[in-house]
Each structure stands twice: as C-alpha cells, then as structure tokens.
N, C-alpha and C positions, 0 to 999 in steps of 0.2 A: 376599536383599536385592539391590534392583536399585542400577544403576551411581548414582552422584549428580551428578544434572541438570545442577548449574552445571560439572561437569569432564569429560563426552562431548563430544567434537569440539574440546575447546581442548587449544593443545603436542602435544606428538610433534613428529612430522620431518615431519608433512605441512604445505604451506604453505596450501591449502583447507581450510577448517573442517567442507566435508562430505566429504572422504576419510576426515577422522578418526572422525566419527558412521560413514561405512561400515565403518572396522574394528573399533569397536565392536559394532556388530548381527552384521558376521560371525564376529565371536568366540564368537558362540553358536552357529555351525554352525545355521542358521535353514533348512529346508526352503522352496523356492520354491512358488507365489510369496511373495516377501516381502511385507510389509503396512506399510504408511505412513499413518498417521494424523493427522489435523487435524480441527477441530471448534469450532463456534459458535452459541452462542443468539442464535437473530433478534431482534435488539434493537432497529434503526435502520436509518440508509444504512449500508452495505456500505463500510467506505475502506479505504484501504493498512494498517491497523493488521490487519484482519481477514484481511486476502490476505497479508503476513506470516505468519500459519499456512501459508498456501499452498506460498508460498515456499521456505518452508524446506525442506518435504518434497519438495518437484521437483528440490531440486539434491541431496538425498541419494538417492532414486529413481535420479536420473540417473548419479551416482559408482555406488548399486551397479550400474545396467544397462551401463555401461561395464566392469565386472570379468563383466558374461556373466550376472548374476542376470535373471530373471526378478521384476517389482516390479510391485505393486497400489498406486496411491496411492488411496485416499479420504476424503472430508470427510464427516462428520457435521454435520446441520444438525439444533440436539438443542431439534428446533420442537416437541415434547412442555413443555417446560420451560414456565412460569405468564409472561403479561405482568405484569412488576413494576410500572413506570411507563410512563409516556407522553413518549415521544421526544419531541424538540423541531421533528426536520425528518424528512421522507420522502425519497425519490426517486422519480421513474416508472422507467418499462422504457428509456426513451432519456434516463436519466443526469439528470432536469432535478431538482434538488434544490427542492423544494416547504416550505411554512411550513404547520404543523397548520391554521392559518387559512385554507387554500386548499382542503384537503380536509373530509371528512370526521370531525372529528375525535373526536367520539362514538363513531364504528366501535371506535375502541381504549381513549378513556374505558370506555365504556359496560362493555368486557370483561374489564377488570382482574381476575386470576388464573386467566384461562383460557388454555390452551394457544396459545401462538402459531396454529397449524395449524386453530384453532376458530374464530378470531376474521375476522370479513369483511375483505376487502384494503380499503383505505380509500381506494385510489385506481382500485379498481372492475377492476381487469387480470387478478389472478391467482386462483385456488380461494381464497388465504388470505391471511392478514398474514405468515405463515410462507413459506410456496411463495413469494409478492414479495420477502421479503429471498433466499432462496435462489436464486432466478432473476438475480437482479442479481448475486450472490456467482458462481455458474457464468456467466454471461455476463463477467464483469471475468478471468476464466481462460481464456476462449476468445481474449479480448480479444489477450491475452501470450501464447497457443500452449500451455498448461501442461493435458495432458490430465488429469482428474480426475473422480471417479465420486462422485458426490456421494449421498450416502446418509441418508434420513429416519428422523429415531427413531420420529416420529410411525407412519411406515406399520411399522416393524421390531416396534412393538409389536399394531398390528392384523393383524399377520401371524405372532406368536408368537413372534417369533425371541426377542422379550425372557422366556418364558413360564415357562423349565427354571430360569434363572439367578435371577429373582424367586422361585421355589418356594423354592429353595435357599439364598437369603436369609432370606427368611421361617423356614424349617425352624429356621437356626442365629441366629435371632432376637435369643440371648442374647448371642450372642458380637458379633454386629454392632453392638449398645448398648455392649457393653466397648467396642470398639476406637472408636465413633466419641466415646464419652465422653472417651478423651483429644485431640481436636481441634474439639469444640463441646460448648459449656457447655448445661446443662437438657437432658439425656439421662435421662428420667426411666426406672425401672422400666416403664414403661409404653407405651414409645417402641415405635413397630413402622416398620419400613424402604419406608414404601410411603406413597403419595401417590394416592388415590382420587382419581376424580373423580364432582364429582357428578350425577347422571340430572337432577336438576330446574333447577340454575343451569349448569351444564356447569364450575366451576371447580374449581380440584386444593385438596381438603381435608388437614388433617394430620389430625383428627376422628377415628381408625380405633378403633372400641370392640369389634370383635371380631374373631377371623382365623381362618379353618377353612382349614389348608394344604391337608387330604386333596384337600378339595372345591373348592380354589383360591378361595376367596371370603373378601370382607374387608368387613364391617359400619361403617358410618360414618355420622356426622353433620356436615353442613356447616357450621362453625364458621369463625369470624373467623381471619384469618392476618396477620401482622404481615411488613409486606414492607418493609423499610429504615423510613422514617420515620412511612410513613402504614398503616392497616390496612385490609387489602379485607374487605368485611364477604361473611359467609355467608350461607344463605338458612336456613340450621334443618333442609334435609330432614333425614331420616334412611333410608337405604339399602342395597343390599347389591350391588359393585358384582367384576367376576371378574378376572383378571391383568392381563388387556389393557386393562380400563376404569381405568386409572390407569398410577403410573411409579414409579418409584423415585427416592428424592434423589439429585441430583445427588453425593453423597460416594460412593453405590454404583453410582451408573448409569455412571457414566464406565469403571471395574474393569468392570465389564460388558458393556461393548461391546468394550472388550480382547478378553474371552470369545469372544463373538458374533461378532466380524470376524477373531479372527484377529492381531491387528497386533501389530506385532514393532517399531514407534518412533515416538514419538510427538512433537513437538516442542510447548512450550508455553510463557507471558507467566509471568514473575514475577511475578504476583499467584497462579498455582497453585503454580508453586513454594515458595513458603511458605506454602500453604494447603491445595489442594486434591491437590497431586501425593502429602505424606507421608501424606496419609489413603487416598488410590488404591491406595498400595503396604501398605499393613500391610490394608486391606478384601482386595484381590487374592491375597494371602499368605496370611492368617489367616481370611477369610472363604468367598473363593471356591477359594482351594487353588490358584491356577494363577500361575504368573511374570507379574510385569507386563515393558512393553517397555520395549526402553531409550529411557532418557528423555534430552530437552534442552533448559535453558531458553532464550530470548530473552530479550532488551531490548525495553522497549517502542518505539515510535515517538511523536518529536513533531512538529508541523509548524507549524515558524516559531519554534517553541520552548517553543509549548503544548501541555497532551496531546490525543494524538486522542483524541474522544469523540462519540457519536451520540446521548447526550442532552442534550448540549452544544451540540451543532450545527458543532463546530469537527473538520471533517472535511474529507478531500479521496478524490476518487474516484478510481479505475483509470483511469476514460472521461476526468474531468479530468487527470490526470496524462498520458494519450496524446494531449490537445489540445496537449502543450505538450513532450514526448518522445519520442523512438521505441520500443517496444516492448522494445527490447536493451537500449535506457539504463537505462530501468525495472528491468530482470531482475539489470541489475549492480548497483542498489541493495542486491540482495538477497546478492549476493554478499561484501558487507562482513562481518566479524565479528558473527555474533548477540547476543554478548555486550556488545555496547559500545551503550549508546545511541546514537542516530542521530535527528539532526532532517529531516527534509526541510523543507526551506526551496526555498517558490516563488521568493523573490525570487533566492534564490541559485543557481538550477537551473543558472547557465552552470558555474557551479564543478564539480559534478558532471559534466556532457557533456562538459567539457575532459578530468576524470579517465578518464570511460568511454574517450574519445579513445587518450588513452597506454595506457590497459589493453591495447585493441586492437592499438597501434601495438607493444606489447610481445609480442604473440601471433604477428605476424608480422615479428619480427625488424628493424622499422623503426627502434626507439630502446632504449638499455640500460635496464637495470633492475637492482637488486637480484636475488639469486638466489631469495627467497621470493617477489619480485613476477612472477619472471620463470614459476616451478611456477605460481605462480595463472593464471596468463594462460592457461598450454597447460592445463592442466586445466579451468578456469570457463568460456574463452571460445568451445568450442562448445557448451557447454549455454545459452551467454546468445541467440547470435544461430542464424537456422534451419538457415544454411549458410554456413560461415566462404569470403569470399571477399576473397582479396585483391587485386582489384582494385574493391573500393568505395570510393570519395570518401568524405572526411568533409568539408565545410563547416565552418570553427569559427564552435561556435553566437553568439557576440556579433558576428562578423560576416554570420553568415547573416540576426539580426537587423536587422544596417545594411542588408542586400539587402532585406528585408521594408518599408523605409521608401520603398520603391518598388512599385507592382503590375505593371512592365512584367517579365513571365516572358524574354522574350527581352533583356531588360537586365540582367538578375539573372545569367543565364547569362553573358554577355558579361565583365560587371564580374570575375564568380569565377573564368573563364579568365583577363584581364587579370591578374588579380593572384598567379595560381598555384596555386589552389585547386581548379580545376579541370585535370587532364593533358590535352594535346592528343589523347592515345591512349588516352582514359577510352571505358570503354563505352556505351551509349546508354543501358543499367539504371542501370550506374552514376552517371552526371548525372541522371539522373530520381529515384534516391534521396539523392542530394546535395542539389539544388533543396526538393526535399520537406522540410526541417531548417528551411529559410525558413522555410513557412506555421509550423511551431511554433515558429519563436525570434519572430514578429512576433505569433501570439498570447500569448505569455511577455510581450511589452515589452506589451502592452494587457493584458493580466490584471495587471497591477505599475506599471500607469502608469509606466516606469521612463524612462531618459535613450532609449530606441530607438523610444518611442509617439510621433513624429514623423512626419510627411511629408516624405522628401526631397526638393526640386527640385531632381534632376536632370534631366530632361529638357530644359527649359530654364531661363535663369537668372531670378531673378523682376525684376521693372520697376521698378529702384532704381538710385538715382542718391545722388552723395555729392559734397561738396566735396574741393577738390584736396588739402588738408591728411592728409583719411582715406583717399580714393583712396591715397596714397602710399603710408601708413602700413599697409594693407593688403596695399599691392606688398611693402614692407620683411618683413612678418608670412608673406608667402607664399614670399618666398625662406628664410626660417626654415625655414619648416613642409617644402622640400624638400631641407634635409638632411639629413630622415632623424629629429628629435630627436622622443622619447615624450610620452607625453600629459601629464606633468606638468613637463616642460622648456618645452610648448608653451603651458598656462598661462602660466605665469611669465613668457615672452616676449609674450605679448597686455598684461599691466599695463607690462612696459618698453617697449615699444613705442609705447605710447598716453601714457605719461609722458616718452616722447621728442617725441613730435609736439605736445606738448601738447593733447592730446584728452581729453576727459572718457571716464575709464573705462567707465563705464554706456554711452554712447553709443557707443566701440568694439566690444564687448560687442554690442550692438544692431545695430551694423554685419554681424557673423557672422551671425547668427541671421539677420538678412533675406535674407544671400547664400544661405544654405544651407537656411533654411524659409520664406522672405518672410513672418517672424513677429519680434518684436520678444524674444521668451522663450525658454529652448531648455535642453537639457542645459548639465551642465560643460563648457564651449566648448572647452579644450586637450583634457582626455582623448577626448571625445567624436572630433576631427578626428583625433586618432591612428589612429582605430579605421576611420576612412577610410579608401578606397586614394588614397594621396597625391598623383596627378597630380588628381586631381578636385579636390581641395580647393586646391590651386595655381594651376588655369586659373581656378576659381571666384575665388579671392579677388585676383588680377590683371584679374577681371571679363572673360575672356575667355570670348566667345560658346561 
C-alpha cells in the first residue's frame, strides 16, 4: 500500500513542501536515477493548470538533486488517448490563442475518437494535433528554465515498450475486471483491458470480440462509444488488430508506464485522487505485482476565480503569464502549498510580485521573517531564480507600472534613481533587469485596463490654464500632497479642499487629471498621486514648468 496522496509533503519540520515529498521517496531507499513523473492528454491550449504538473516535480527533482540524488524528470504526453470533444480555442507555436472559427475546424470534428497523434494539426505546423499541444507544453518549460524529457505514449507503444506489460494484462484478464469492477460500474464478464484501434476508421474501439494472448492479437468490431454526453459513431469494420495497434485504458495504462519508466513519484489534480490514483494503486498491486510511487495530490488552479479549462476557453498561458512576469515570480507561484487552492488573478498580479519581492528579500537577509518563512526562502530560492544574486534591483511592480506611463527609457531610469529604487552602485545587469519589470507592469496595466493604462505627461506639462480660485486651490492640495500623507488621506483632502475654495468637486477632480493626463478622466486621483514620487506631483499641481 502506497503512502496517501493528500498526506506526502504536508507537516513534519520541513518548512518546503518538497523536502517533505523528498523524504518520502527517500524512505524507500530508491536507486538513482530517481524518476519523476507528470503527464497529460492533449486536450486544448497548454495553461498554467497543465504546467502545475510541471512544477511540482522540478522542485521535488530539485530538493532530491540538492541531497546529491541523481533525478530524471519526464512528462508523458499520453497523445495515444481518443479525442473526446472539440476544444473551444487552439494556440499556434508563438502563443496566439485562435477561435475554432479561424481554423480549421473539421480537422478535429471530422476525428472524434481517434488518437490525438492520428488526427492532422489543424493549424497546419506540427505532424499532429497531439505533437502541437506537446510542443507548446515543452516550449512553456523552456520558457521558465525547467529541463524536462517529454515522453510520447503514442511512439512508447509503436516501439513496444507498451508490449510485455499489455500481454500481462491480458494474461490476468480475470483479475483486472475484479479490481477495476470496484471503481467503474458495467464491468461486464466480458470486458477485456484493451482499446483496439480500427484499420478502416482509425478510431479506438471498446468492440474486442476475441483475444489470442499467445499470438498477441485482439479480434474486434468497431462499435459506437459513448464519450461524456455525445456518442462517436463506429464504422462496423470488423478486424484483427496486434499489441501496438491499440492501448490500454487509461485505469491500466497509467500503473503501466509506472512499469515502463521506472518512476518513483508522481504528482497529480484531485480529480485522480479520488478517482483514478486508488484504481492505479490496487491495478499496480494486484495486477501488475509491482509498488506504485509515491504519490501527491494538488489543488487545482483558478484564474480570476474561475476554473481553468481548455474546453472552456478560460485559460491563461506560460507565454501570457511571461508578458506580464519574470520567470522567478512565475516559479514562486509554484512554490506555495500544493494543497491549498490558489487563484492566479491577472488583475491582482502586483500582490503576488510584492510577495515574491519579501521572499527574496528574506533569502538574503534584507527583512525578518517568521522562522518557517525564513527555511522556505534558503531552501526554494535558488531553485526559483538561475543564479541567486544579491545585488539585483527589484523595482516594486505598481511603481514600475507608474514608470511604464512613460516610454522615455532614460526617464524611467532617472525617476527610479530619484526616488531610491535604483542604488547609485547598482550594476549595469542589475538596472537592465530592474528597467525590464516596466515593460511587464505597463503590459499588466493594458491587459487590466487598470488605474496605470494611462499616459503620463511628464515630459512636459499639458497647455492648461485655470482660474485664480483653482489655481490656489491646487497650490493648497499640493503643499498637502508634500507632507508626505497616503493615498487615501489624499483623497479626502481633494473633496476638502474643493469644499474650501468653493469649487465644484467634479471640476477639481478635472483639474488633476488634465495636470497629469491632459485628459479630463483618470484613475482614483488621491491613491493614484501616492504612488507618484512626490516632487513630481508637487511642482505639477503648483503648475510649475
């Protein structure tokens, strides 16, 4: 009996969730190389829910290659498995997320219950419909630095590897229908463990009306199959097709590549955990005679607070996520508790890069922490970034964004020195990787339409003129604004202000916005001028040149 899912890597005294999965796997005394698994049927676009398998196994890799293991990570892309439905969106090779209506979309109609790896790419790039999601899957891990050997069922089966372990399924026929009869209903007498496929329509039949182990051959007719709500119709053949010309279901094929690959821990979505992982381990056990690995569940991922999904269309990429992140922030995502749900929210991305920020600043001794936050830091944070230096600048990103409401590079720099964000004795990498946090905090405020998709004029001031009443009234708001008080003390003094002078509020209000966008509309005027550096908005609203 393998360890249970939901309680590897959680408590103990470690404060990283994958020291505790490494002393797990090591407690079996595992011969190197260790094996690390992850795995997915090409269903859609590729998002962050799917590279969450990734994840997980890189930083457990990484915890054991830190204690001196030798570790194999790879992913299975299990592009053997039948197309059930038809997605709602694609992607190409450079990230552009496409609507069925742009392509092709017959390519994947037309082939419903053939093998991913059968069916033509539909955006015309790769060998397959299978090969394009795996390629975007390996490309979104190159992406983040996470080496990983990605491995096809498709070819594992036209290469044999699948060949011993199907035999031996087949052989023990009987006992395979026991065991998966307690985890799926209508296991008839008559069930056989294999998924033909057929010569004439190419699709995976359940149909198998005879089986000659000796001779490795399985007799079948292509019959209708009921795939969720709708039924993919058969064509009638009737044939005889050998190990490699079909697969196994998914309840034995998984136990099976255990087998085949070797792997010693597999991380997986609570939808297996209650489903598919207790049928894996009593198949592995009682079926195939061999230990399964140790296992761990996750949480799934939501984004914005919906779930991810790729027939849904509510999905977000690795490549979109690096439009608006750096690579490390990313990686500490992943670093959180497995077990807890986690949304990624675009709109809220600063909250996260603030957090990554302190993690950092906790790794090299910059700010206290808790003694669990402080073990996370020295442990996680060189596996997050490629080379821990401390002398990199961090920009904080909702100010990097006020720098992005400018496109003068050499103003940007200026401004983030003025205000201290930049050291006088920073490296020349180091401002070049600070600078860089701009272009993604200014496409965050344009991706979010947020309070920072503005144009600052700063350069110079815009060609606005006011009566003496406001004029004042602006003076008065500005010597506020330079003592120093926060963005919601600075609201509050704009409506007393304009209730002192007698000014119509809207019109004060109006006043800002034209000093600082020559626009009459604009974010939250106090919090937003907070987030200024304060001499700016001082000489501005005194209307100084």
């Amino acid at each position: 009996m393998a360890e249970d899912p939901y309680e590897v890597g959680r408590g103990g005294s470690r404060a990283f969730w994958a020291d505790s999965v490494a002393d797990a796997i090591e407690a079996r005394d595992p011969d190197d190389p260790i094996v690390i698994k992850g795995g997915v049927s090409p269903s859609g676009v590729p998002h962050i829910g799917h590279f969450n398998e990734i994840m997980r196994g890189y930083y457990v890799a990484e915890a054991l290659r830190d204690r001196g293991h030798e570790v194999q990570q790879v992913f299975t892309a299990d592009d053997k498995d039948r197309l059930r439905a038809v997605p709602r969106q694609l992607a190409d090779l450079d990230w552009n997320v496409v609507g069925l209506g742009e392509v092709d979309a017959g390519a994947l109609g037309r082939n419903l219950g053939k093998p991913y790896t059968d069916i033509p790419d539909p955006l015309g790039c790769c060998d397959s419909y299978g090969a394009h999601f795996t390629t975007l899957l390996r490309k979104s891990a190159e992406l983040v630095g996470v080496d990983v050997e990605f491995v096809s069922n498709t070819e594992l089966y036209a290469d044999g590897e699948f060949e011993a372990v199907t035999r031996r399924v087949l052989e023990r026929a009987g006992r395979a229908r026991e065991v998966l009869a307690e985890y799926q209903n209508k296991v008839g007498d008559d069930y056989v463990p294999f998924l033909p496929q057929c010569a004439e329509c190419g699709k995976l039949t359940e149909g198998v009306t005879a089986v000659d182990v000796d001779a490795g051959e399985i007799e079948y007719v292509c019959e209708d199959v009921e795939a969720g709500d709708q039924t993919i119709e058969g064509c009638g053949h009737e044939g005889t097709a050998s190990l490699r010309e079909g697969k196994l279901p998914w309840r034995f094929e998984w136990p099976a590549q255990w087998e085949i690959l070797g792997v010693d821990f597999e991380p997986f979505g609570k939808d297996h955990a209650e489903g598919s992982w207790p049928s894996g381990e009593d198949v592995a056990e009682n079926v195939l005679d061999i230990q399964p690995p140790v296992p761990m569940v996750y949480e799934w991922f939501t984004l914005d607070g919906e779930p991810l999904s790729s027939s849904s269309g509510n999905v977000i990429t690795v490549d979109e996520v690096l439009d608006i992140l750096e690579p490390e922030v990313f990686k500490y995502f992943f670093v959180k508790n497995p077990r807890k749900q986690r949304d990624f929210s675009v709109e809220n991305v600063d909250q996260l890069v603030d957090e990554f920020d302190r993690f950092e600043r906790r790794y090299f001794g910059e700010t206290d922490g808790s003694d669990d936050e402080l073990e996370l830091a020295e442990q996680a944070y060189p596996m997050v970034v490629d080379e821990p230096q401390e002398q990199r600048v961090r920009i904080p990103y909702t100010f990097a964004a006020v720098l992005g409401m400018t496109d003068d590079p050499a103003l940007r720099e200026q401004i983030a020195r003025k205000e201290g964000h930049i050291p006088d004795d920073a490296p020349e990498w180091a401002v070049e990787q600070a600078l860089a946090r701009v272009e993604r905090a200014q496409e965050w405020a344009s991706l979010t339409n947020n309070e920072f998709n503005y144009e600052l004029k700063r350069a110079e001031m815009p060609d606005v003129s006011f009566d003496d009443e406001t004029a004042a009234a602006l003076d008065e708001l500005a010597d506020f604004i330079a003592e120093g008080h926060d963005g919601e003390a600075i609201q509050s003094e704009i409506y007393e202000t304009a209730k002192r002078n007698d000014i119509d509020i809207g019109e004060f209000f109006s006043a800002g916005y034209r000093l600082l966008f020559d626009d009459t509309e604009g974010p939250q005027l106090g919090t937003f001028i907070a987030k200024l550096d304060r001499e700016f908005v001082v000489e501005r609203f005194r209307q100084n040149e």
